[in-house]
N, C-alpha and C positions, 0 to 999 in steps of 0.2 A: 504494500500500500504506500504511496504518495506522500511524502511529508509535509503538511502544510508550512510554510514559509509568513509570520508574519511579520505585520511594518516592523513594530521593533526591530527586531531581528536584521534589516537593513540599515540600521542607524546604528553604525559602528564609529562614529565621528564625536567629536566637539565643539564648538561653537563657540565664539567670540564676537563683539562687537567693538568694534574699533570709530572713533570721531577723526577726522584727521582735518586739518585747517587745508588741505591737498584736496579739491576734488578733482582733480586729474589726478588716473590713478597712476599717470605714469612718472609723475613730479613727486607725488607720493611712495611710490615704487623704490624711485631712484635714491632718497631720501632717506626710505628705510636699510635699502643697502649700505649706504653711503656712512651710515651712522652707529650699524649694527654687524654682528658677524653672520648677517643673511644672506642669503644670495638667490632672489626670487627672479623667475624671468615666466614672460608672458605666455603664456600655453591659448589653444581656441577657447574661445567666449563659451559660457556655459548659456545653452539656450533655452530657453522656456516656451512652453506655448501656452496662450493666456488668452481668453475672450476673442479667439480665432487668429490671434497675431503670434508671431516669435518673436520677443523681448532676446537682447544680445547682450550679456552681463560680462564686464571685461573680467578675464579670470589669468591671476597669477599662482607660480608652480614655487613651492623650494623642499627638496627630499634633506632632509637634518639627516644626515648617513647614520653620525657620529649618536644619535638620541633613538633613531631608527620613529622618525615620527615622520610624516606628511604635512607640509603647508599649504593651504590653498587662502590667497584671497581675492575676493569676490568682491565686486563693486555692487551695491545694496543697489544702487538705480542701473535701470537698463541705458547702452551706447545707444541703440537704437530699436526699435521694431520693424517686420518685414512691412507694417503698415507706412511706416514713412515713405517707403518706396513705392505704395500706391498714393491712387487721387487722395485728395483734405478729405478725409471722415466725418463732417459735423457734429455726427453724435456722438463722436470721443473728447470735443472741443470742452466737455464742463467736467470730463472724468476724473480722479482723483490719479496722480501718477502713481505708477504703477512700482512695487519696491518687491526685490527678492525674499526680504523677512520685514513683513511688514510693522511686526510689534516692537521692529527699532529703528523705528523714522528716524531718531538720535544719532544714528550710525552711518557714515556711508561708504563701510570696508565692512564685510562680514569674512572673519578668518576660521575655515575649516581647519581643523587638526585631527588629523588620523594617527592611530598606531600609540596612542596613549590609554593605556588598562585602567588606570587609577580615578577617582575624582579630579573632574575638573579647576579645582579651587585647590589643589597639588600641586599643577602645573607650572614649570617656570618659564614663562614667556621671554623668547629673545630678544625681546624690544621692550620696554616702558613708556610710559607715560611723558611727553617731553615737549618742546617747544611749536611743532606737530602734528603730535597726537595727543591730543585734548582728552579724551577718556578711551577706559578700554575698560570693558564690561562680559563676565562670562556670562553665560547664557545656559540656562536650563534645555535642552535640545526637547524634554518632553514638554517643556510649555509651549512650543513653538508650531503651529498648525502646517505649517510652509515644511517642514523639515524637510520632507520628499523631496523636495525641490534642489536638495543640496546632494541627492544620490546617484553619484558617478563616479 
């Protein structure tokens, strides 16, 4: 018999919410390297499909060998949607934009971390808080409705 597979079970990750005074992610990117012993580079945008469109969310890579952890981060608003590239939509003109976790409007870098067993609030993050990055906030991955949205 079949094993069922559920959500949980796919949320092998961590979550983080990062403010950065950077919302280019790549002034932000450069930034964090430049300051830090990271070294994250740009991997394909994580896509989403949303209310018939694909939202294009800039997404950076850094594999920590030496911790054996995965970094991903994630720009909280989308670069674009496939709908920009068609006609003006009017009936998206009063929508509320559209965010990859929505419950941190606060945020406009959401940092996946993989490959970490323990409590998140354990962790010791390779960057702090600094001139920047204005706050950085862990995140409960089960309060989070969107989680799904972070599984790749």
């Amino acid at each position: 018999m079949a094993e069922l597979l559920l959500f949980e079970d796919w949320i092998d990750f961590h979550l983080i919410g990062v403010n950065s005074s950077f919302d280019t992610s790549t002034q932000f990117i450069f930034h964090l390297n430049s300051t830090n012993s990271t070294h994250f580079t740009r991997i394909k945008d994580l896509d989403i499909w949303l209310d018939d469109y694909t939202y294009f969310f800039e997404t950076y890579e850094w594999i920590d060998e030496s911790n054996k952890l995965d970094y991903h981060i994630i720009k909280n608003t989308p670069n674009q949607s496939d709908s920009e590239k068609n006609e003006v939509d009017l009936s998206n003109l009063f929508k509320e934009s559209i965010l990859l976790v929505p419950n941190y409007k606060d945020c406009n870098y959401i940092v996946k971390v993989a490959g970490w067993e323990d409590d998140i609030h354990n962790l010791q993050l390779p960057f702090v808080e600094n001139e920047f990055i204005k706050m950085i906030k862990k995140i409960d991955v089960d309060l989070i409705s969107t989680a799904d949205r972070l599984v790749f």
